[in-house]
N, C-alpha and C positions, 0 to 999 in steps of 0.2 A: 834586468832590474837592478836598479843600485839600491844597496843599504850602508846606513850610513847606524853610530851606537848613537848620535845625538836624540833620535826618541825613541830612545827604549830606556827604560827604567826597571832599574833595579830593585826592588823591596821585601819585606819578609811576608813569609805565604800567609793567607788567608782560608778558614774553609770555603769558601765560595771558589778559591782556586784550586781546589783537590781533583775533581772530574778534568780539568782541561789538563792539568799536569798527569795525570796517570797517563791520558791518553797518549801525550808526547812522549813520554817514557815508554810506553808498549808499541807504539809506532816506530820509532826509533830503533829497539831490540828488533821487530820484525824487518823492516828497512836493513838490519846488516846480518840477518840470519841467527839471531843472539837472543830468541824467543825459546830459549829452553828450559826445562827446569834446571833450580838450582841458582836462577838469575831473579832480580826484581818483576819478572815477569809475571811471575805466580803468587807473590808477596800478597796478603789482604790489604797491609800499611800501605801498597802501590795508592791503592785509594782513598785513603782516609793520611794523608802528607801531615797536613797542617796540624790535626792531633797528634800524632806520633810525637812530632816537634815540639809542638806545646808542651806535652806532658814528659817531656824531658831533659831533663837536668842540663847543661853546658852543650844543648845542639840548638841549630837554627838552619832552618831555609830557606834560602833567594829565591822568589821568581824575577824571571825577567819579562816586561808587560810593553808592548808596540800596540798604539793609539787603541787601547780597552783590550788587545786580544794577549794573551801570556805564550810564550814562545820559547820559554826554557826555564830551568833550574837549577839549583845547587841546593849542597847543605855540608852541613858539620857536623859529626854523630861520637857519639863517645862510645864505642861500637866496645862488649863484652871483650876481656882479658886482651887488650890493647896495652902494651907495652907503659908506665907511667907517663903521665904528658903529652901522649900522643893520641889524637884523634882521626876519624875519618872522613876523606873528603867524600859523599855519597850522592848519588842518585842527579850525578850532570849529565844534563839533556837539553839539547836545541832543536829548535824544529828546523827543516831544512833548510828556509829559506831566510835564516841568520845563521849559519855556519860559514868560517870564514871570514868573518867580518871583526872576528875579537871581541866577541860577544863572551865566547868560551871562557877564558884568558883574564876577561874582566871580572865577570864571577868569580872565577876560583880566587883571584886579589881580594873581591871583597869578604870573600869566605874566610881564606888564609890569616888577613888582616883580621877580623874578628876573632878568631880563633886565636890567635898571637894575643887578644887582649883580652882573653878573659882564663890566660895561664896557658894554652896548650904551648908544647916546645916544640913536638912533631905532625905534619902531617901526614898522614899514610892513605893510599886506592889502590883498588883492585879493578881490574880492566881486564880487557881479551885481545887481541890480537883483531878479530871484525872490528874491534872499531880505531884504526890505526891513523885517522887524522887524530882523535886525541891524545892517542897515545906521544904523538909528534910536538902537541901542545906541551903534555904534561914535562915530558924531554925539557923544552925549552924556556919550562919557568924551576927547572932546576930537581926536578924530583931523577931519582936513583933507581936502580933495579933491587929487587932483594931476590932473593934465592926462592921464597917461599914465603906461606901469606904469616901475618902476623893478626892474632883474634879471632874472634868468631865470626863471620858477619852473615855464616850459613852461605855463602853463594858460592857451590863451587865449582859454578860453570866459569869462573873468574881465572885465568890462571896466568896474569898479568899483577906482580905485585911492584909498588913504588911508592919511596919513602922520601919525605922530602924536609929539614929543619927549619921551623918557624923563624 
């Protein structure tokens, strides 16, 4: 099967997109064995996306929507005792069958881009090792290793940290 990014679209979450996005995010963690606690796996917010976001200050969430159905996301989170100016890249997740395609890559541009406009300097994620295609991503749009995590963000089945300047 070919895919191509020309339709898929990009936009900010909606509640009516909360159930389909949870489920790509728990699908995904179970898909690379990363359904443990301590991860977004067991989060209540897993469910309820589009409030979280709403109701808070300098974050926002992409989904990514092919012909009515959503197939991934991103977000930008102003995650507790985060360094000034620096925020979090959170909760990217593709469904399998747009992995590869620069789906990933595009998100996190429109994330970062945002982020870059409304003051952030830094971005910062936390990842794991199961999921080392993105990790290979994150690499190549320039993000850094750090030593250890920076904030709170609670998940500390994470132990992948990278930081990357707006």
């Amino acid at each position: 099967m070919h895919h191509s990014l020309e339709n898929i679209q990009i936009r900010s979450i909606e509640p009516r997109d909360n159930s389909a996005m949870a489920k790509i995010i728990r699908n995904a963690l179970e898909e690379f064995g990363a359904n443990k606690p301590g991860t977004v796996y067991f989060d209540d917010t897993t469910d309820a996306l589009s409030e979280l976001f709403e109701s808070t200050p300098l974050s926002h969430y992409w989904v990514a929507e092919k012909e009515g159905e959503i197939v991934g996301g991103a977000g930008i989170f102003p995650t507790p005792n985060l360094p000034n100016g620096t925020c979090e890249l959170v909760k990217m997740y593709l469904k399998p069958s747009v992995r590869n395609i620069g789906l990933g890559r595009n998100m996190m541009q429109v994330a970062m881009d945002w982020a870059k406009s409304v003051g952030y300097t830094h971005a910062y994620l936390e990842t794991m090792p199961e999921l080392k295609k993105a990790v290979a991503v994150y690499e190549a749009l320039g993000y850094t290793y750090l030593n250890g995590p920076l904030g709170d963000s609670g998940h500390h089945g994470c132990d992948i940290w990278m930081l990357k300047e707006l």
